[in-house]
MDTraj code that builds the backbone (N, CA, C; nanometers):
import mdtraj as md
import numpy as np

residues = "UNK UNK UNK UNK UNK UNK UNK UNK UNK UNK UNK UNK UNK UNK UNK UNK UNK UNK UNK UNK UNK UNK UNK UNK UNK UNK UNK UNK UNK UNK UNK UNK UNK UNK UNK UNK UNK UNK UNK UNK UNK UNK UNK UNK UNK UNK UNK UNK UNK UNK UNK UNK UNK UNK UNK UNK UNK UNK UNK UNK UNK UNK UNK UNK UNK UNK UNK UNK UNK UNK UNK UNK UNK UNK UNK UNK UNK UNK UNK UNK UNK UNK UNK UNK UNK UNK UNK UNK UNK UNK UNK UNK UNK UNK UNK UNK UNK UNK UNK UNK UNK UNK UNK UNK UNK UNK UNK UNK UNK UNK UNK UNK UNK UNK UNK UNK UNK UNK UNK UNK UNK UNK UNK UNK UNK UNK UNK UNK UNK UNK UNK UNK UNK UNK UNK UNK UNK UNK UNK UNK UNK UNK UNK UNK UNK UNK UNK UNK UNK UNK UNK UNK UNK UNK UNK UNK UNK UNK UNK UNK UNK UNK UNK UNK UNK UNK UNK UNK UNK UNK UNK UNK UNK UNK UNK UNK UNK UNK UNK UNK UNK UNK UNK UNK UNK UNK UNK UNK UNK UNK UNK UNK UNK UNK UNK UNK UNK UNK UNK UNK UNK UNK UNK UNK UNK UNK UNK".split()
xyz = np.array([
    [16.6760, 1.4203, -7.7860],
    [16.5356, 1.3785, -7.7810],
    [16.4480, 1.4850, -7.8441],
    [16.5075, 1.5541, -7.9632],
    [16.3841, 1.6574, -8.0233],
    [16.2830, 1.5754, -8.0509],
    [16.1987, 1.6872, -8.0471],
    [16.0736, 1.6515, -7.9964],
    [15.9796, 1.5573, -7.9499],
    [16.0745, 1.5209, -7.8535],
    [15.9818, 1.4459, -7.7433],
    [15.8585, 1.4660, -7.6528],
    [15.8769, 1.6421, -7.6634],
    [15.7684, 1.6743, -7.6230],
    [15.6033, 1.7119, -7.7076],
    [15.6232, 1.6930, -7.8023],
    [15.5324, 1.6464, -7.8410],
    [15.4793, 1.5267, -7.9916],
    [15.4315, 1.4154, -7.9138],
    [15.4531, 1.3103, -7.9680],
    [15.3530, 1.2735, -8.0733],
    [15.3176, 1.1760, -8.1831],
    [15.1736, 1.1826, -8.2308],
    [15.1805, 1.2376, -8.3616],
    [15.1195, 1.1943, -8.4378],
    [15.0998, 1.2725, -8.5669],
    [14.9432, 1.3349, -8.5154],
    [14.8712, 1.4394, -8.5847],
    [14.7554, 1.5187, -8.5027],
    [14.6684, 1.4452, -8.6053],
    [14.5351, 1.3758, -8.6413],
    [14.3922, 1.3981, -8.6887],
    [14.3165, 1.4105, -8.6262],
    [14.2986, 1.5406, -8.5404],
    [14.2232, 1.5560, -8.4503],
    [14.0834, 1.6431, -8.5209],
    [14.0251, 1.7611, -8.4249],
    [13.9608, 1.8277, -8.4720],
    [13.9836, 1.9490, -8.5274],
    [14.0908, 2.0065, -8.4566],
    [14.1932, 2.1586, -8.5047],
    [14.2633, 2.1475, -8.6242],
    [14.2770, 2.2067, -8.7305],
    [14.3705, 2.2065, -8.8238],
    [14.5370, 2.3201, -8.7864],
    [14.6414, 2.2403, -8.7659],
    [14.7533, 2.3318, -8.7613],
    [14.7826, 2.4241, -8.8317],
    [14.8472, 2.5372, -8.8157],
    [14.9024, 2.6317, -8.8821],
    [15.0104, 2.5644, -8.9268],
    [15.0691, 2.6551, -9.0183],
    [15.2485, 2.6228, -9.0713],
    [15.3058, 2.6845, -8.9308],
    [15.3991, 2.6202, -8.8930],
    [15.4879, 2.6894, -8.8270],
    [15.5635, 2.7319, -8.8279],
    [15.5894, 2.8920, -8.7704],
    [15.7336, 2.9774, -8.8549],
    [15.8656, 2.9481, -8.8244],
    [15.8837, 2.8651, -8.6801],
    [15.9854, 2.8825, -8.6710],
    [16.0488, 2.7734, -8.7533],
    [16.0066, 2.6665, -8.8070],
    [16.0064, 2.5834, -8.8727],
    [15.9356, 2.4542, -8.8276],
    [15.9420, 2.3458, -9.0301],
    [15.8617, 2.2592, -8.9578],
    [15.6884, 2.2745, -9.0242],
    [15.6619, 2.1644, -9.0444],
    [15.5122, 2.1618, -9.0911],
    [15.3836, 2.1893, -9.0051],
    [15.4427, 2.1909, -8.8819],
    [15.3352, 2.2442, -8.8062],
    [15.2320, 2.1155, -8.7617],
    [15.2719, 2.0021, -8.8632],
    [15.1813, 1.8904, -8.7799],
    [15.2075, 1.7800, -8.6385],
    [15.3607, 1.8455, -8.5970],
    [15.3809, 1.8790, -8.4359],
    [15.4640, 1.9634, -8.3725],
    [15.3574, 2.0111, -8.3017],
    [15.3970, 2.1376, -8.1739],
    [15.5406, 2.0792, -8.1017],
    [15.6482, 2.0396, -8.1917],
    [15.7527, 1.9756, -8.1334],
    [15.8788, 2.0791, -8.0971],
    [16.0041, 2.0763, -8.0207],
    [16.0786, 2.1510, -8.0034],
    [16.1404, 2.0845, -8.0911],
    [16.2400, 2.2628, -8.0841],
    [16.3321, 2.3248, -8.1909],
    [16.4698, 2.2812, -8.1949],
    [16.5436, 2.3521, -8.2658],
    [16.7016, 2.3491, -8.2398],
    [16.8067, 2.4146, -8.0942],
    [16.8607, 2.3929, -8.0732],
    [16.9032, 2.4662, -7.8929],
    [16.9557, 2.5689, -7.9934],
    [17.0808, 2.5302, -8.0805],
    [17.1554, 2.6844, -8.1429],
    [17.0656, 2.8138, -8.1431],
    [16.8796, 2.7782, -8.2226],
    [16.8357, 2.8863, -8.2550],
    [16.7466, 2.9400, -8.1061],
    [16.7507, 2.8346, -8.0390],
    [16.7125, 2.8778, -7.9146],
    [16.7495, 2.9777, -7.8649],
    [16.9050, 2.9406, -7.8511],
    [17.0076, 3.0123, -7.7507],
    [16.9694, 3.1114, -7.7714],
    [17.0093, 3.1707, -7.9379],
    [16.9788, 3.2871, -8.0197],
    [16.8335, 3.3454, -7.9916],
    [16.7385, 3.3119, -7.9732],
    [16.6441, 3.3913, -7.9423],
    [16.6310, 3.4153, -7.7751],
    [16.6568, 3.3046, -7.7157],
    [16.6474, 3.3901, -7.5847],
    [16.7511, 3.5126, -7.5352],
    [16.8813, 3.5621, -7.6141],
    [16.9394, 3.6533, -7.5784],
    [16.8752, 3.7668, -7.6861],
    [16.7589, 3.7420, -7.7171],
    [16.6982, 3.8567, -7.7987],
    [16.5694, 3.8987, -7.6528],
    [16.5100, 3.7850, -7.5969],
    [16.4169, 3.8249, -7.5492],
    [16.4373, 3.9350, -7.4025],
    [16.3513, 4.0179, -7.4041],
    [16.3846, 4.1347, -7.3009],
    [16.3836, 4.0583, -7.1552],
    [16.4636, 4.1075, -7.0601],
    [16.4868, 4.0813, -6.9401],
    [16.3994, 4.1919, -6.8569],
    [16.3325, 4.1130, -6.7645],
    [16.2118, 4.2524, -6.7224],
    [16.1917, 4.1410, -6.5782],
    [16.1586, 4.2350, -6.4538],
    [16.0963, 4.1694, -6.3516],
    [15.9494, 4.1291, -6.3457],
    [15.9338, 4.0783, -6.2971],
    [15.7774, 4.0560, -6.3329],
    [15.7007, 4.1325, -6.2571],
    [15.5636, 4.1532, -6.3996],
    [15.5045, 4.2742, -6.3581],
    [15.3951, 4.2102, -6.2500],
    [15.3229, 4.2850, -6.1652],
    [15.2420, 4.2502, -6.0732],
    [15.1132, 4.2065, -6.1461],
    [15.0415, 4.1296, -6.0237],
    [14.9163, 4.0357, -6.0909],
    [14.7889, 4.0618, -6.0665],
    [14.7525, 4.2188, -6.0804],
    [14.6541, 4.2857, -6.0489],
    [14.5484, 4.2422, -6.1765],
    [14.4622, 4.2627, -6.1523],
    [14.3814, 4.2164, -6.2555],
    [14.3656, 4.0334, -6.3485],
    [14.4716, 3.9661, -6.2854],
    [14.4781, 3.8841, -6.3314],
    [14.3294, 3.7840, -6.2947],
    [14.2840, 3.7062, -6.4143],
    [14.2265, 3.5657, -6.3982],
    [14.2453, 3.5341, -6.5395],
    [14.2180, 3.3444, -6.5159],
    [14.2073, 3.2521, -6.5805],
    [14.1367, 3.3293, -6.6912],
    [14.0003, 3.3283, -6.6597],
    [13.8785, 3.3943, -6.7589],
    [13.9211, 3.4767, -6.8566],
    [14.0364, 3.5625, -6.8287],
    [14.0772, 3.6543, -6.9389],
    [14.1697, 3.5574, -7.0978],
    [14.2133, 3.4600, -7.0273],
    [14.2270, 3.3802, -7.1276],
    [14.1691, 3.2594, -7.1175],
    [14.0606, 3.3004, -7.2671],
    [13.9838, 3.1705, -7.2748],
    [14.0208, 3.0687, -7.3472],
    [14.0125, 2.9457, -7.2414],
    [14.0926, 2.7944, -7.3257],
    [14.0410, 2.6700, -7.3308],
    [14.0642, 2.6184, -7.3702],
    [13.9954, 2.5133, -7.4777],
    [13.8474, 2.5225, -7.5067],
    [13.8734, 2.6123, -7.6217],
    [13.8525, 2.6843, -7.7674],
    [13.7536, 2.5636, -7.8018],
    [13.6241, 2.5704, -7.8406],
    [13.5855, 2.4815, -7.9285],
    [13.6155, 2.4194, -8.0278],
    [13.6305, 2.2893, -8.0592],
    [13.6360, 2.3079, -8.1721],
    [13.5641, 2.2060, -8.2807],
    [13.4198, 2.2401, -8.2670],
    [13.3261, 2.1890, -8.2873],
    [13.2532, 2.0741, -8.2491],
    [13.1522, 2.0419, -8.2852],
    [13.0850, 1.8544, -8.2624],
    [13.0979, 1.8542, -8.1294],
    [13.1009, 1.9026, -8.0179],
    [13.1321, 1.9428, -7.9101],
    [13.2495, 1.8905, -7.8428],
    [13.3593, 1.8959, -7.9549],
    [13.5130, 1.9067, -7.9408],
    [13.5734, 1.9940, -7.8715],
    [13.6914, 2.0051, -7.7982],
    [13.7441, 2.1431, -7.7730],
    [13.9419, 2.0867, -7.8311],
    [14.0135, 2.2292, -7.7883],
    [14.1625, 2.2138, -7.8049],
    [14.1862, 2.0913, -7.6798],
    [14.1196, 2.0869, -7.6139],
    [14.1801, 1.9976, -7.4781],
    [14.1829, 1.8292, -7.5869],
    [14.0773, 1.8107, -7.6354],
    [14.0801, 1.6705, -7.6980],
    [14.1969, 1.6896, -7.8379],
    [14.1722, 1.7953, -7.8890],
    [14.3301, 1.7531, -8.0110],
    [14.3756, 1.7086, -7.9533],
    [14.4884, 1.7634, -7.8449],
    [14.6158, 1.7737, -7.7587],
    [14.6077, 1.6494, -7.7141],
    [14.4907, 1.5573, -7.6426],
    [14.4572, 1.4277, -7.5873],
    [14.4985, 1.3487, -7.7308],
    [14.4078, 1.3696, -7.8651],
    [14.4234, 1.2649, -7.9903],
    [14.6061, 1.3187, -8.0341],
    [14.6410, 1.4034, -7.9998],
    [14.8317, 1.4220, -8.0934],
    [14.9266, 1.3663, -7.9938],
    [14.9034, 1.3971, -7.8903],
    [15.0292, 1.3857, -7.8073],
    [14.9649, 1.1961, -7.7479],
    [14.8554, 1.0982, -7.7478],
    [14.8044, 1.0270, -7.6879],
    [14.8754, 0.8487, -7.7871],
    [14.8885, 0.7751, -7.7834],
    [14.9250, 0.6602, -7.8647],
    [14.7228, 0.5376, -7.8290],
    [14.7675, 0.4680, -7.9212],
    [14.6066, 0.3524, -7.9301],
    [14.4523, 0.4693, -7.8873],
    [14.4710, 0.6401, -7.9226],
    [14.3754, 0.6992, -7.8771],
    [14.2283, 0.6090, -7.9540],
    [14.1133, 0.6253, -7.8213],
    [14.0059, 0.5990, -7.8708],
    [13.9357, 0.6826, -7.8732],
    [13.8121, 0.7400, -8.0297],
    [13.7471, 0.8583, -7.9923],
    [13.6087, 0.8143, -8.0014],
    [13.4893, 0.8857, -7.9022],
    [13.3937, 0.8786, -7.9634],
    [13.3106, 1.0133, -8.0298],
    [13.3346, 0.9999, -8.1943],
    [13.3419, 1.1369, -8.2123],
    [13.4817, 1.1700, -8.2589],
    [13.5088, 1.2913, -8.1708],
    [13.6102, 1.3601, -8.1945],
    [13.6476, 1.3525, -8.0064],
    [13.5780, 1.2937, -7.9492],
    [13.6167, 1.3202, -7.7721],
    [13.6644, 1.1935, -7.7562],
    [13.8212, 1.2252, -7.7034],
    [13.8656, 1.1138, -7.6349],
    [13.8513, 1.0122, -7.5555],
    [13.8303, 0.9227, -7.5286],
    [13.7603, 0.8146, -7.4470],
    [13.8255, 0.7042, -7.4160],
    [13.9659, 0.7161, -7.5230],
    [14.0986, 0.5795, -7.4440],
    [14.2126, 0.5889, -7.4873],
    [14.3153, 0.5268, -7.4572],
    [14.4461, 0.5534, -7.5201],
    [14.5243, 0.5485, -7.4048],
    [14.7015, 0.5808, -7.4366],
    [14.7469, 0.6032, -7.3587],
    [14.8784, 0.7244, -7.3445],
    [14.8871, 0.7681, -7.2457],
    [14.9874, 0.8812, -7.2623],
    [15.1187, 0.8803, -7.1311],
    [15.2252, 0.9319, -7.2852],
    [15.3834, 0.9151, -7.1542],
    [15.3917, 1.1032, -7.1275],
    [15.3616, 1.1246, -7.0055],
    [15.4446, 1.2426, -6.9621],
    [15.5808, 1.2364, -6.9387],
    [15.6021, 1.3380, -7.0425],
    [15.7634, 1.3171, -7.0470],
    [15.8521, 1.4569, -6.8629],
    [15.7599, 1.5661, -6.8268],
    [15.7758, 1.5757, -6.6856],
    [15.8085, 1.4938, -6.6216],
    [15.7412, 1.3667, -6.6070],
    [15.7880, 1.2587, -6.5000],
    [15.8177, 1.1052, -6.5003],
    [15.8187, 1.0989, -6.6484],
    [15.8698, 0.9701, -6.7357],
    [15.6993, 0.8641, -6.6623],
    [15.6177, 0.9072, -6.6810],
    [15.4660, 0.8501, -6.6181],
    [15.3821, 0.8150, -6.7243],
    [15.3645, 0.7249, -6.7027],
    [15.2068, 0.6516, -6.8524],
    [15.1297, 0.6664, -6.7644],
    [14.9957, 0.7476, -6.8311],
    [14.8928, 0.7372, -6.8114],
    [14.7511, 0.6674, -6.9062],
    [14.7060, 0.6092, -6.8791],
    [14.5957, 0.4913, -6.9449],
    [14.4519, 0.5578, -6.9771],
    [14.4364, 0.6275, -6.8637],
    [14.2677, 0.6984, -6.8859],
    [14.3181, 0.8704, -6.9106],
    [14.2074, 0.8649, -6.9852],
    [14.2365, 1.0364, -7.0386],
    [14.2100, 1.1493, -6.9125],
    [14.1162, 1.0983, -6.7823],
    [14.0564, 1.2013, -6.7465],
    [14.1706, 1.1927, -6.6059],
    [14.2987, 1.1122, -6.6733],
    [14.4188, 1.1309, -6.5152],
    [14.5352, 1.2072, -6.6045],
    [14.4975, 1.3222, -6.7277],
    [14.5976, 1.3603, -6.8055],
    [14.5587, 1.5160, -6.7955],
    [14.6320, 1.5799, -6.7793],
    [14.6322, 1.7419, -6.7810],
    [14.6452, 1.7797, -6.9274],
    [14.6496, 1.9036, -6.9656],
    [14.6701, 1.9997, -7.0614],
    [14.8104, 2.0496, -7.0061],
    [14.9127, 2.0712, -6.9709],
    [14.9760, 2.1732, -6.9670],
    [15.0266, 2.2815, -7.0188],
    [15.0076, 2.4228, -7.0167],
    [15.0220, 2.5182, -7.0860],
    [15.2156, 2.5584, -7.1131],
    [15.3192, 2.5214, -7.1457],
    [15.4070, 2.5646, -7.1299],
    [15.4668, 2.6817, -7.0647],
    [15.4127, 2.7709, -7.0978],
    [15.4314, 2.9009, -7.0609],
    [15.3421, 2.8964, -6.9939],
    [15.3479, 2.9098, -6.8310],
    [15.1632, 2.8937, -6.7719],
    [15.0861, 3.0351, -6.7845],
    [14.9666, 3.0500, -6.7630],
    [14.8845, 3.1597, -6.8022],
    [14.9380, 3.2736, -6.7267],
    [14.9346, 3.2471, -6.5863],
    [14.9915, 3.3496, -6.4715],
    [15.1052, 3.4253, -6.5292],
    [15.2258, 3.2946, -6.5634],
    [15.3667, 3.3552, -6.6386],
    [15.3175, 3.4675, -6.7688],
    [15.2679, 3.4156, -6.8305],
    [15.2220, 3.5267, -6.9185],
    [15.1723, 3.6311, -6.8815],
    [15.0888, 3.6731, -6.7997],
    [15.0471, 3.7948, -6.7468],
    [15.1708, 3.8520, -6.7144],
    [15.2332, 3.7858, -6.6435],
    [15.3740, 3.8521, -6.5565],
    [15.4931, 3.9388, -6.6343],
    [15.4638, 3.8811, -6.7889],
    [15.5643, 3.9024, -6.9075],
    [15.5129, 3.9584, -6.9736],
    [15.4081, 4.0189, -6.9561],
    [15.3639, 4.1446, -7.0510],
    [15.1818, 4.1030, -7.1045],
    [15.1517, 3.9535, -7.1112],
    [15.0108, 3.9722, -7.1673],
    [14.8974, 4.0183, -7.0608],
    [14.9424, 4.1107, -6.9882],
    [14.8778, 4.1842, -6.9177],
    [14.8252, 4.3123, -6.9864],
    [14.8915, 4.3439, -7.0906],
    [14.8253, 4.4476, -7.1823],
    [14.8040, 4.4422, -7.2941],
    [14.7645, 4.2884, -7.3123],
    [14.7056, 4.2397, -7.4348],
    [14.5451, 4.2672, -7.4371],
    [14.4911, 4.2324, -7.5646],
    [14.3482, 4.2480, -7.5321],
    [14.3327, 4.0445, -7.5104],
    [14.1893, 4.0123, -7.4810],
    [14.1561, 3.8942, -7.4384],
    [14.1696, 3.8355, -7.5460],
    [14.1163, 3.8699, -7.6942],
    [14.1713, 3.7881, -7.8039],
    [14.2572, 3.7006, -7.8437],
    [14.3779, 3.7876, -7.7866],
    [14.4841, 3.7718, -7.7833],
    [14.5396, 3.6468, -7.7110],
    [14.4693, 3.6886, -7.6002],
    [14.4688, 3.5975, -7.4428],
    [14.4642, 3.4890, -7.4974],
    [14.3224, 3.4276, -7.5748],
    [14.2757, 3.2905, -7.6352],
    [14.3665, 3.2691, -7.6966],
    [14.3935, 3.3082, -7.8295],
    [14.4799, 3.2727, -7.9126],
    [14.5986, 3.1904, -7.7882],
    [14.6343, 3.3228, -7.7295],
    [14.7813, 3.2107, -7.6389],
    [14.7690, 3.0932, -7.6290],
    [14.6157, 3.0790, -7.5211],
    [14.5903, 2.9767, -7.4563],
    [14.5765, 2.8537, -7.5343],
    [14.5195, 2.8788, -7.6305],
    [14.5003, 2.7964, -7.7385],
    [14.5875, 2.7808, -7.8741],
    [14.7215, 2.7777, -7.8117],
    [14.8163, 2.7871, -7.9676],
    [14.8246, 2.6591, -7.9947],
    [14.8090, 2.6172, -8.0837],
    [14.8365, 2.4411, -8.1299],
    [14.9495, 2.4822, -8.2173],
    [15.0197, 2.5908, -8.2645],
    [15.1356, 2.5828, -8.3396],
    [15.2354, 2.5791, -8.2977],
    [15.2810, 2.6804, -8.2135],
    [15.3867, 2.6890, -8.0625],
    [15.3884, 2.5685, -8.0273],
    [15.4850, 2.5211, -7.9505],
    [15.4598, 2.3878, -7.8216],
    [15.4605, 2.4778, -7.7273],
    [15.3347, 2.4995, -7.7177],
    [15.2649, 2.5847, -7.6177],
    [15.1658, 2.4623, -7.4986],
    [15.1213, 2.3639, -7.5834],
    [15.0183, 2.2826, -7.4793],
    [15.0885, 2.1354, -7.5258],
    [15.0615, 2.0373, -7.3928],
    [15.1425, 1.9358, -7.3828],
    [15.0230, 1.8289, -7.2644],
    [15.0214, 1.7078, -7.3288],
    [14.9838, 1.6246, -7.2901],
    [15.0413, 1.5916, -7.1433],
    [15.0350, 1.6152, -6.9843],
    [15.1157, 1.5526, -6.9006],
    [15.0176, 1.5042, -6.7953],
    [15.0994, 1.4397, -6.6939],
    [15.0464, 1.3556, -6.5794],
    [14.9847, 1.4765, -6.5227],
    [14.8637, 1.4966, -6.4539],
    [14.8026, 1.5656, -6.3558],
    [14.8733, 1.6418, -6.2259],
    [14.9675, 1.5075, -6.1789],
    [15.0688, 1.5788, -6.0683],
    [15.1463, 1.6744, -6.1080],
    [15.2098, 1.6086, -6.2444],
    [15.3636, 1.7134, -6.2530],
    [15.2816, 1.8742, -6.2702],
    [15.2056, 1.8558, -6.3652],
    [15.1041, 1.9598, -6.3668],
    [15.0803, 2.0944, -6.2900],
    [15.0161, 1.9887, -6.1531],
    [15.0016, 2.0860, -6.0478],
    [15.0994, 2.1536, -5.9472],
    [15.1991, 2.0129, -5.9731],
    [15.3781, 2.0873, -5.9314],
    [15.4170, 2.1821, -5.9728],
    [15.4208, 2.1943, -6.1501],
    [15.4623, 2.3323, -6.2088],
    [15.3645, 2.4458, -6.1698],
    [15.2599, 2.4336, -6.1772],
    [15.1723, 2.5837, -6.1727],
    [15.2147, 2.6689, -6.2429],
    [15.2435, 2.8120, -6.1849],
    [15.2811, 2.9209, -6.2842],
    [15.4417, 2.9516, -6.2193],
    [15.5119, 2.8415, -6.1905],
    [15.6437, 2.8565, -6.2021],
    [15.6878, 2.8750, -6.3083],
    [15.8132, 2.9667, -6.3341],
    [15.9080, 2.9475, -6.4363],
    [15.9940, 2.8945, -6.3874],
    [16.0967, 2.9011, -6.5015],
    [16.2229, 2.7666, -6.5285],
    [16.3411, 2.7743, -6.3717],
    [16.3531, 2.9108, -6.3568],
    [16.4057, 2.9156, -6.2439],
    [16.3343, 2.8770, -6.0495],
    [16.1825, 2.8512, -6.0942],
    [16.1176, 2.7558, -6.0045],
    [16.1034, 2.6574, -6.0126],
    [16.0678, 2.5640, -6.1279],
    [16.0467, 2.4419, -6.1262],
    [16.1106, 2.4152, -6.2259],
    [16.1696, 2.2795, -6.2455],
    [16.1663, 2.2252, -6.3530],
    [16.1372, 2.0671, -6.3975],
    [16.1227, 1.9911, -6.4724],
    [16.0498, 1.8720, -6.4967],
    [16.1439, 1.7840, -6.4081],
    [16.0999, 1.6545, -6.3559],
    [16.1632, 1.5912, -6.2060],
    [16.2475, 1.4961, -6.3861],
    [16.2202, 1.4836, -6.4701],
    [16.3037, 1.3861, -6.5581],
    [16.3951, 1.5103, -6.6577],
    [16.5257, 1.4727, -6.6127],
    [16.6042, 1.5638, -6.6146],
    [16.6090, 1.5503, -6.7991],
    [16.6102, 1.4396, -6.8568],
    [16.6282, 1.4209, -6.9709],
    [16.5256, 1.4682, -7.0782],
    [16.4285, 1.5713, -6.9914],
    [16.3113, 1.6511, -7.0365],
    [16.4010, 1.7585, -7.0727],
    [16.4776, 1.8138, -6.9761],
    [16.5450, 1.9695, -6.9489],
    [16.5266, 2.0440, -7.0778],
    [16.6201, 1.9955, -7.1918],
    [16.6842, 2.0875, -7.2781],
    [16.5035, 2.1201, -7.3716],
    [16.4544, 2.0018, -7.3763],
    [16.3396, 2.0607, -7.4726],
    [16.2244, 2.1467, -7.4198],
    [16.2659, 2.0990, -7.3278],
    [16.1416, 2.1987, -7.2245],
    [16.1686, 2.3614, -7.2264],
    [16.3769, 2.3191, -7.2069],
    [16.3866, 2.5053, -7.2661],
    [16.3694, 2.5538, -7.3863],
    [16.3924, 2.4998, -7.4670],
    [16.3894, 2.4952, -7.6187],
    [16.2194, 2.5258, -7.6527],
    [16.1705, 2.4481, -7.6187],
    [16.0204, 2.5067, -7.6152],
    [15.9566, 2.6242, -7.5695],
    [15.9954, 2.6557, -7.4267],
    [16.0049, 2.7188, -7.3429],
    [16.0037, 2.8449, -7.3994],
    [16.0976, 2.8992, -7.4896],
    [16.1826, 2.9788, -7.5220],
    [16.1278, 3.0307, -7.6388],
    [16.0509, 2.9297, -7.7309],
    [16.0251, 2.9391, -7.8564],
    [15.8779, 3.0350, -7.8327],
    [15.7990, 2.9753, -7.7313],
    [15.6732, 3.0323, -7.7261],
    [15.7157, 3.1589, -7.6637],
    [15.7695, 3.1803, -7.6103],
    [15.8213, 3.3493, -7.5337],
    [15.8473, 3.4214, -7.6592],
    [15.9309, 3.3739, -7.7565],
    [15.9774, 3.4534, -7.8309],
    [15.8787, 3.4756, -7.9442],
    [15.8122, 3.4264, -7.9665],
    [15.6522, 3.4327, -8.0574],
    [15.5678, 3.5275, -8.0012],
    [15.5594, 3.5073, -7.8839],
    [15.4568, 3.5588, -7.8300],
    [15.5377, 3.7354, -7.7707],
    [15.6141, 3.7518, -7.7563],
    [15.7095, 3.8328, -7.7504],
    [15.6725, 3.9027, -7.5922],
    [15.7232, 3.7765, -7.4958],
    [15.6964, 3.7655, -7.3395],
    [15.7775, 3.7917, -7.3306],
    [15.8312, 3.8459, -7.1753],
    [15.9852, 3.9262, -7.1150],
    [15.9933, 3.7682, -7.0350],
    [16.1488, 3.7863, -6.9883],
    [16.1766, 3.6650, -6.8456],
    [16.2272, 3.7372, -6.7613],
    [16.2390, 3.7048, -6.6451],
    [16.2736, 3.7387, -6.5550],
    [16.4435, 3.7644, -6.5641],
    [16.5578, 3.7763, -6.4595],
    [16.6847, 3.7237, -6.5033],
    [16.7264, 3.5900, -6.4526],
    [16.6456, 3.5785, -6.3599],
    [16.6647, 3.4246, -6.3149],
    [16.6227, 3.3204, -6.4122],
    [16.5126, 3.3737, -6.4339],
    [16.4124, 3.2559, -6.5490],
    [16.5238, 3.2822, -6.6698],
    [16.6129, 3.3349, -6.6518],
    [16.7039, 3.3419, -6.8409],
    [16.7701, 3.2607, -6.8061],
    [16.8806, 3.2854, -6.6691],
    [16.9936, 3.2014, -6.6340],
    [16.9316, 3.0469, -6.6255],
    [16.8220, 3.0098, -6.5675],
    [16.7654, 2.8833, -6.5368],
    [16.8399, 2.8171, -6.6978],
    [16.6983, 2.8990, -6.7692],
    [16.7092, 2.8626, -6.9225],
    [16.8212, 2.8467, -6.9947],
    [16.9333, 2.9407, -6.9488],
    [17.0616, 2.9164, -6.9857],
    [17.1398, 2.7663, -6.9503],
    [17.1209, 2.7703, -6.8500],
    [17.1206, 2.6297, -6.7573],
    [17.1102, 2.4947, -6.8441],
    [16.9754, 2.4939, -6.8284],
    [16.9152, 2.3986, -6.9334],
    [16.9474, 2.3074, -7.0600],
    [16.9291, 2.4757, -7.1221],
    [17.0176, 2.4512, -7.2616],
    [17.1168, 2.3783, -7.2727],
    [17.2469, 2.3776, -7.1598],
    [17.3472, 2.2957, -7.1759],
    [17.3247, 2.1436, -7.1822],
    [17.1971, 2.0964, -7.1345],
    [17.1852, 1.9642, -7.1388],
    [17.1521, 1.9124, -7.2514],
    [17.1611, 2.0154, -7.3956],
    [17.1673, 1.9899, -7.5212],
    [17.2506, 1.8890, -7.5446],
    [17.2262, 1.8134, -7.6382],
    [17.3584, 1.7105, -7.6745],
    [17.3264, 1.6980, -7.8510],
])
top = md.Topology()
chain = top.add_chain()
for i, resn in enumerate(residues, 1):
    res = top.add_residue(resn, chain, resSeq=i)
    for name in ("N", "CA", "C"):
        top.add_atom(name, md.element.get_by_symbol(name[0]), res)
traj = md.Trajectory(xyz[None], top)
């Protein structure tokens, strides 16, 4: 199911980057598991650092992006099918969270989900990033970093990693690590050793 997780061709308001790891960049879709594998035994194994200083505020997200657009409505118009805009702001359509195999009909019962959640990132090192930086994360439209999902699964994940939660539709697994994995390794975040083995886990549900 590559890239299932993110669905949609984008004419939204954001223009994509190329994406390096490959791929045109006009979806934030997961990768190959082989090159996966391969980068997560590159990424450093580290406990997670404490969450002193942490808030939301330090990474600022959804980024304008003009006409009084933000990243939250791309992500609504790429990942959304029959989207209606007025403008550039979403106003109908419909969306499958692939977390919990769930259609949702109205935009304002659909989350953003951050892949890597913000918290996790602090924990893995963007704790000594500057805030710039922070945004950029929050706001990567090149990574499959942000993902159209149901509100619940959403608030289920929080700032779990892979070895806390993982999507209740098992047939999510492998891209979720694959994704998972891709934005860590871009962003050049540590995992935990549990959060590797999880991920290791995962991966096998490659086919």
């Amino acid at each position: 199911m590559a890239a299932a997780l993110a669905l949609g061709a984008l004419s939204g308001c954001v223009p994509l980057e190329e994406d390096p790891i490959g791929g045109s960049g006009q979806q934030a879709g997961s990768g190959d598991a082989a090159e996966a594998e391969k980068l997560l035994g590159e990424l450093t194994v580290a406990d997670a650092r404490p969450m002193r200083g942490y808030s939301r505020e330090r990474f600022k997200h959804w980024r304008s992006a003009g006409k009084n657009c933000d990243v939250r409505d791309t992500v609504l118009e790429r990942d959304g099918t029959g989207v209606e805009l007025d403008g550039c702001n979403v106003v109908g359509g419909s969306w499958s969270s692939v977390y919990d195999n769930r259609t949702i009909d109205d935009p304002s019962g659909v989350d953003i989900d951050h892949t890597v959640p913000l918290a996790n990132a602090w924990r893995s090192g963007a704790d000594e990033w500057e805030d710039d930086r922070r945004s950029e994360f929050a706001n990567d439209l090149t990574r499959p970093q942000l993902l159209a999902v149901s509100a619940s699964s959403n608030r289920s994940k929080g700032d779990q990693d892979p070895s806390q939660w993982k999507p209740t539709n098992q047939d999510a697994w492998c891209d979720y690590a694959i994704d998972w994995i891709t934005v860590k390794s871009h962003w050049e975040l540590t995992v935990t050793a549990a959060e590797k083995t999880a991920l290791q886990d995962m991966l096998e549900t490659c086919v």
